[in-house]
C-alpha angles and dihedrals in degrees: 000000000000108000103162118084099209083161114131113232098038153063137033115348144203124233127220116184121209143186124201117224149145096249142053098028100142088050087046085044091060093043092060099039091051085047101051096044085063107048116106108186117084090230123066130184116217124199104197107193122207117175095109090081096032082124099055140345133309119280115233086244093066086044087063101048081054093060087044092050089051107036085055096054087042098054088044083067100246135154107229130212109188141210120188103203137172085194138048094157095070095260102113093153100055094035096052119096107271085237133058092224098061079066094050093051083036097055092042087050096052088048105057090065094042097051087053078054095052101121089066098022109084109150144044115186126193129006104269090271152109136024099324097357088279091133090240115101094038135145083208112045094110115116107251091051097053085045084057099045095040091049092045094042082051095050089052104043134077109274084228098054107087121226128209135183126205100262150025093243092053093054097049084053103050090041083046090219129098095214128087117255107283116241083238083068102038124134087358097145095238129125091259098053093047097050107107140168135258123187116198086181102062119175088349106140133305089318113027101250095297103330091118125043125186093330096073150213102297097037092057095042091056082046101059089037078073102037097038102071090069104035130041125266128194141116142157133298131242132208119295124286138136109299102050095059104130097262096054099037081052086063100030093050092045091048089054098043095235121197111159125034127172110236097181098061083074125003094194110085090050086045090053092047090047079063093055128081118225100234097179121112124273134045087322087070113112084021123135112241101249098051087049094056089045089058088042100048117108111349123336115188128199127195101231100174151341135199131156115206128205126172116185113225122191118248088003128113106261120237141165124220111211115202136190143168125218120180123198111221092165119111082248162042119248100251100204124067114269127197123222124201126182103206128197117190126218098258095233087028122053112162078070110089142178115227117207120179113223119231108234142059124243091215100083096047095115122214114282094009127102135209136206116229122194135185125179127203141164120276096206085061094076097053116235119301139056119333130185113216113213135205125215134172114171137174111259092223108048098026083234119156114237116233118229119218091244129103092252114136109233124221135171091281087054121235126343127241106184144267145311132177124203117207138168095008134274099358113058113071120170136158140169121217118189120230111267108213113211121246116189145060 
């Protein structure tokens, strides 16, 4: 069984905490690159704060520390969700700019060196205000402000790079619709189907410290079941109380598609979970509760199958179909392109291989649903003898390979299928594909 989650874009994740500033960069330099040599978890949540230029622009010295910050978590091979603050003591109203419009030419500063950071930076969250940059204390929080800033803060940032802001009722307003994103509209590009959650409140009472209003619990949960598939979800947790006892915080996580959760805010409700036994069927069984939530945060695919069919047919052009399922037992979607190849290798050569793209996007496998992906070649074209057939999904961005939940080694092909063997042309096809137990639930 696969039990680590070495995914990008999900899980538990570390946070780092900054201040720009004109001074001190080579000592802040060696902070952030110690920092990020240790970490041991693939997110990372920066706090970037700038209060020190709430009167003007950014120097081009602060500029700078922001590239550093970014190209060292990006080398150390992170993927970064960002918060732009002028407050991390709780005093968002006193430490904000005095004028709407530092935030804008902040914000377009700030931008200009993320973007160049896009493959690693995946989310912003907030909108630069409020005590902590939780969008709540803020001089700036009317509607028509936060319409402003979240359509500014859109124009000027890469159309890959996902924004969020801190609750259900703030998103309805900026999008100026009441209903979830629609799955026509999904991963668009626009500022709509970018626009996510973060909740810093996380299992905190009825009403998660202040994520739902008057519309209530239930209401918001069923609300973010329908958005949460296309954008990213995830927030930090509060001390215990009754709604985040294992069973609860399982439905609760899964409802709100979940991917990234901070587990150093309060260690007590995965310290809570670690005291709890997974009782549910499969290779779970007998696991504590914290290490289960880790494996089940963002998107977790199992290879449930594979078979390649080939049928000859006189006087017709021979071809194989190659078939596979994949089902998806994480809270959540993957919420960056992935590419899938299917790769057979040359028999007596097989550092040759044969690349086929696989139709579908992995970003629309659901959470506890499967699909099917097939791909269909020629069988003349390998040439007779034994041939591997490979398996590769890889991020878009990075190049990276993703990891399934089987017990699959992975190599640089990716994972193997299986055989086939290819004799008296064209018209003896045969392969051999292993059992994949399932692993998940």
């Amino acid at each position: 069984m696969s039990c680590k989650k070495k995914d990008p874009y999900e899980g538990f994740y570390d946070i780092s905490s900054y201040q720009l500033s004109d001074d001190n960069y080579d000592a802040l330099k060696s902070t952030v690159l110690e920092t990020a040599e240790k970490s041991a978890r693939r997110t990372v949540f920066l706090m970037i704060n700038l209060k020190n230029y709430r009167n003007g622009s950014i120097s081009d010295q602060g500029l700078s520390m922001l590239d550093m910050i970014l190209s060292t978590w990006g080398d150390a091979n992170k993927g970064i969700i960002l918060r732009f603050i002028y407050d991390w003591d709780g005093e968002g109203q006193s430490s904000e700019p005095g004028d709407i419009n530092t935030i804008l030419t902040h914000m377009s500063q700030v931008c200009k060196v993320v973007n160049s950071h896009k493959d690693h930076v995946y989310i912003l969250q907030g909108l630069f205000l409020g005590s902590w940059g939780e969008m709540h204390h803020s001089n700036y929080m009317a509607i028509e402000n936060t319409r402003a800033l979240f359509a500014h803060l859109a124009s000027v940032s890469d159309p890959s790079i996902f924004l969020s802001v801190r609750t259900p009722s703030q998103l309805r307003d900026i999008a100026e619709r009441l209903e979830p994103l629609p799955k026509g509209d999904a991963f668009s590009g626009t500022p709509a189907a970018r626009l996510g959650l973060f909740n810093d409140g996380m299992f905190g009472g009825e009403l998660d410290y202040g994520t739902y209003g008057a519309e209530g619990r239930a209401f918001e949960l069923d609300f973010q079941d329908k958005l949460c598939h296309y954008v990213p979800n995830g927030g930090e947790l509060i001390p215990e109380n009754l709604l985040n006892n294992f069973e609860q915080a399982l439905a609760d996580l899964s409802l709100m598609h979940v991917s990234y959760v901070n587990a150093l805010y309060d260690p007590t409700s995965p310290g809570k979970w670690k005291n709890i036994t997974y009782n549910g069927d499969g290779v779970f069984h007998g696991m504590n509760g914290n290490d289960y939530i880790k494996n089940h945060l963002g998107y977790r695919y199992v290879l449930r199958s594979s078979a390649l069919d080939y049928g000859f047919k006189l006087f017709e052009e021979e071809t194989a179909s190659l078939s596979f399922t994949l089902e998806n037992v994480g809270f959540a979607n993957a919420i960056r392109p992935m590419q899938m190849v299917i790769s057979l290798d040359h028999g007596k050569h097989p550092r040759l291989l044969t690349a086929l793209p696989v139709p579908g996007d992995l970003r629309f496998l659901d959470n506890a649903t499967s699909a099917t992906y097939t791909i269909s070649f020629k069988p003349e074209e390998l040439g007779e003898g034994e041939h591997k057939i490979w398996l590769n999904i890889t991020d878009i961005a990075t190049g990276e390979q993703i990891k399934l939940a089987n017990t699959l080694p992975l190599t640089d092909k990716g994972y193997e299928l299986g055989d086939v063997s290819v004799e008296n042309l064209p018209k003896i096809i045969s392969a051999w594909f292993p059992w994949f137990p399932w692993l998940a639930k």
